[in-house]
C-alpha positions in Angstrom: -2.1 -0.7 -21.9 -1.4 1.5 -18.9 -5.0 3.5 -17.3 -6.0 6.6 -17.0 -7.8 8.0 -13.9 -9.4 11.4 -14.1 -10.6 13.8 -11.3 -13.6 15.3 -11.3 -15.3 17.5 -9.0 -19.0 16.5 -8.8 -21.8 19.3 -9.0 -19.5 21.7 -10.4 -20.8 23.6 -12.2 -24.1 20.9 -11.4 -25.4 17.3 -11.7 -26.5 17.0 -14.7 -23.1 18.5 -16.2 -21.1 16.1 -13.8 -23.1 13.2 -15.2 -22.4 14.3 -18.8 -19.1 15.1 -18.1 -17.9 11.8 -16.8 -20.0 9.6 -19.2 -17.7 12.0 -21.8 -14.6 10.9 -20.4 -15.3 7.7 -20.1 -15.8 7.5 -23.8 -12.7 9.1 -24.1 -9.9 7.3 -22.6 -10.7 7.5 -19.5 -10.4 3.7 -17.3 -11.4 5.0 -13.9 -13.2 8.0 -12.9 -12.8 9.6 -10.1 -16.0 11.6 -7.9 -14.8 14.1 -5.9 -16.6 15.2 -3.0 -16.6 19.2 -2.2 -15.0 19.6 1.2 -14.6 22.9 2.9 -11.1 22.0 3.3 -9.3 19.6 0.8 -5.7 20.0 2.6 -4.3 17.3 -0.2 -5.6 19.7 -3.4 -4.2 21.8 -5.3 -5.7 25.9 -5.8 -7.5 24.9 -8.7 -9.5 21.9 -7.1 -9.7 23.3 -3.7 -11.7 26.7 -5.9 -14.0 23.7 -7.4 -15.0 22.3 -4.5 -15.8 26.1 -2.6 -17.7 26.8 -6.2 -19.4 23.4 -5.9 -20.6 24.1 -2.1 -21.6 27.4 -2.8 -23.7 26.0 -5.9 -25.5 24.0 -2.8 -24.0 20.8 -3.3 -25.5 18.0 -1.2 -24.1 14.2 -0.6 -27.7 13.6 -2.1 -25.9 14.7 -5.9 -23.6 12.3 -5.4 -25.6 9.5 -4.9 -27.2 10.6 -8.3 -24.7 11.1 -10.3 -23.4 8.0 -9.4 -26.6 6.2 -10.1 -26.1 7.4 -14.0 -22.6 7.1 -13.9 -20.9 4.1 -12.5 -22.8 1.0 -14.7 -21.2 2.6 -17.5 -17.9 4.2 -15.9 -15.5 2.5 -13.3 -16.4 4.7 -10.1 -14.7 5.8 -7.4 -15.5 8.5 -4.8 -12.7 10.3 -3.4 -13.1 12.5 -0.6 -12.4 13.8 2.9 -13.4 11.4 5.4 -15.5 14.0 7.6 -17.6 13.5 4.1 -18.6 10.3 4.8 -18.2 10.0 8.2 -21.4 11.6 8.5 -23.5 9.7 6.1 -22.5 6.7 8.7 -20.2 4.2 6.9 -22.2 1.1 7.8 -25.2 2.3 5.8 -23.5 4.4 3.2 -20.7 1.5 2.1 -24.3 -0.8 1.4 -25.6 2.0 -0.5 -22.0 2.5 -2.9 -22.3 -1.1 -3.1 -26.1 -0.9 -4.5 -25.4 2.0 -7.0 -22.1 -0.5 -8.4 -19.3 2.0 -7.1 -15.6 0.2 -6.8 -14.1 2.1 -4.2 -12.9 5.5 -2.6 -9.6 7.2 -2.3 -9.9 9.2 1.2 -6.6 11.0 1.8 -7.0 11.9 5.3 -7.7 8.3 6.9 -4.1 7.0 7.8 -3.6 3.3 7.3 -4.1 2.7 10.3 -7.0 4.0 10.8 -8.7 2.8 8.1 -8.1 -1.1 9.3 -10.9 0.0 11.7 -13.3 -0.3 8.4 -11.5 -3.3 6.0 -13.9 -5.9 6.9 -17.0 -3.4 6.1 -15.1 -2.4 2.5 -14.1 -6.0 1.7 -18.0 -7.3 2.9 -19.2 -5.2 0.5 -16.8 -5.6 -2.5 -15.4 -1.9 -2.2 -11.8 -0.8 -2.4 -10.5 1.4 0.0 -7.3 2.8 -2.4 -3.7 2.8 -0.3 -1.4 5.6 -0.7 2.4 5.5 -0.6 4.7 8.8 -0.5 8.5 9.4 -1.1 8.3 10.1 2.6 7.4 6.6 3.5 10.0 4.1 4.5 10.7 0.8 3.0 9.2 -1.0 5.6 5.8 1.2 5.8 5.7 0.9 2.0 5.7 -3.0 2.5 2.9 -2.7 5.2 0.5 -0.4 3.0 0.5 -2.6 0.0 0.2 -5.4 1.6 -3.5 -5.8 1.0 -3.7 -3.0 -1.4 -6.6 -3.3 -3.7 -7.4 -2.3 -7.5 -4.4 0.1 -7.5 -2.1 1.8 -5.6 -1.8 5.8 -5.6 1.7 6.6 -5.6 1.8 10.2 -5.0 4.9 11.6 -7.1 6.1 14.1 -4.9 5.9 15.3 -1.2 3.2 18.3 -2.1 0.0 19.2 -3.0 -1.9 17.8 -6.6 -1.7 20.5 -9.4 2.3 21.2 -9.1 4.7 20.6 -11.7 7.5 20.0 -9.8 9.8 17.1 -11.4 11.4 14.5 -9.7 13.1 10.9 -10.1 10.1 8.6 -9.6 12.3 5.4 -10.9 14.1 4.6 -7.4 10.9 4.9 -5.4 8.7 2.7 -8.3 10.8 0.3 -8.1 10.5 0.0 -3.9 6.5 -0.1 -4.3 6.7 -3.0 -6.9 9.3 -4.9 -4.9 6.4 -5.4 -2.3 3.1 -5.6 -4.5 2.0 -6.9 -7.8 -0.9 -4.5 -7.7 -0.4 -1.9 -10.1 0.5 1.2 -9.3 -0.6 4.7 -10.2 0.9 8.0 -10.4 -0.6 11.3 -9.3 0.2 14.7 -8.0 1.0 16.7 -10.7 0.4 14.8 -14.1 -0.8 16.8 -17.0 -0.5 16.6 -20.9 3.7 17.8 -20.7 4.1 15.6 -17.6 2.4 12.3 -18.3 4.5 10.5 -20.1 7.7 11.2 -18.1 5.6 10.3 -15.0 4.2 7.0 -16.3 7.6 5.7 -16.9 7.6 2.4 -14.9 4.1 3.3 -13.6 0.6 1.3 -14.7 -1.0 4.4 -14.9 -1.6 8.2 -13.9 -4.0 10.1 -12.0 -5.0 13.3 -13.5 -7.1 16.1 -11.7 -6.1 19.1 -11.8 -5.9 19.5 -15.7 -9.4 18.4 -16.0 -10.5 21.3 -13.4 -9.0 23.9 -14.4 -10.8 23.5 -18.2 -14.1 23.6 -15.9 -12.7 26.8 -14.6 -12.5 28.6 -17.6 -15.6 31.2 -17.6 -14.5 31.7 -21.3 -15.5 28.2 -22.5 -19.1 27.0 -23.0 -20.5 24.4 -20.8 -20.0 22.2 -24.5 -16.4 23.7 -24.9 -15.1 22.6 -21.3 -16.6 18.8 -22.2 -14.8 18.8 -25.6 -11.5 20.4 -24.6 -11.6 17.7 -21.3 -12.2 14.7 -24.0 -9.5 16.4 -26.1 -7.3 16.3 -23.0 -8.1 13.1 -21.8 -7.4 11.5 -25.2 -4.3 12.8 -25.6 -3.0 11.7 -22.1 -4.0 8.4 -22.6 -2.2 8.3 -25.7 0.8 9.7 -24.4 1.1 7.6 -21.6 0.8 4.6 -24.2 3.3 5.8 -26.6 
């Protein structure tokens, strides 16, 4: 059975919608969610998430609604947080990684900590049982791709093309697959791009996808009921997962 991750953007439109929104998904298909957390300036997102996470601020977002959503969220959901590392920077990693720990998050996906930065912090993320999720990009040699997966942990995110999440642009994932598995048994997930028409070309080979900007831009929609955008993203979610499995 290959997994389905799904990108949300937390506090948008608000908490308590976040909260019923993920428990939704993952009821729906959905393996691992993912918490996004609004940055002024997500340089890896697409329009539509970078306008959910201005939205979000503007609603007054505060790292406080994270911690609470993910209070209601991650006993029942697998939880990860993915953000910008200014985000939690600030809440000062040696207390906040404790506290993810206590509210039974698995990990984060930070885009903007290289590798080799982020060796800085393995000891804290393995002491408290958290993943810290590698990425690997067409762009990256055979020999980098051998030293990021080395110790990758629950997956790895295998970003499908060298742009920014949201795109449709196609390309030959097979030869570049087959490079990441030749170094890891950790599965691998594919993101950047992946929607209902994409998924199941994309998965080819893969363990999984990464969805995100699909999901958002059903939250986007001001013609949809707060009850629509919850339906039409279980509707969505559903049929990815199926499609990826077919």
């Amino acid at each position: 059975m290959k997994n389905l991750v799904a990108y949300i953007t937390s506090g948008y439109p608000d908490k308590n919608f976040t909260i019923d929104l993920a428990l939704t998904l993952g009821e729906n298909g959905v393996d691992t969610l993912e918490l996004g957390v609004p940055f002024s300036d997500p340089v890896a997102d697409g329009p539509s998430i970078e306008h959910a996470n201005h939205k979000a601020l503007e609603l007054g977002f505060e790292f406080g609604n994270l911690l609470k959503i993910t209070e209601a969220v991650a006993p029942k959901v697998d939880t990860l947080w993915m953000g910008y590392f200014n985000s939690f920077y600030q809440q000062n990693m040696n207390s906040l990684l404790p506290k993810a720990k206590e509210l039974r998050l698995n990990g984060f996906i930070i885009p903007d900590l290289p590798y080799e930065e982020a060796q800085a912090y393995s000891e804290l993320f393995a002491k408290n049982n958290l993943a810290n999720i590698s990425f690997v990009a067409p762009t990256d040699s055979p020999e980098r791709i051998q030293q990021i997966v080395a110790d990758a942990q629950k997956f790895i995110y295998m970003v499908a093309y060298t742009g920014i999440t949201g795109s449709g642009v196609s390309e030959d994932l097979q030869p570049f697959l087959a490079s990441i598995k030749s170094f890891t048994q950790t599965p691998v997930y594919v993101g950047f791009g992946v929607n209902e028409k994409t998924a199941k070309q994309k998965v080819k080979g893969a363990d999984g996808v990464i969805v995100g900007s699909a999901f958002i831009n059903i939250l986007l929609d001001d013609t949809l009921s707060k009850v629509q955008q919850i339906q039409n993203c279980a509707q969505l979610a559903q049929t990815i997962k199926s499609k990826i499995n077919e």
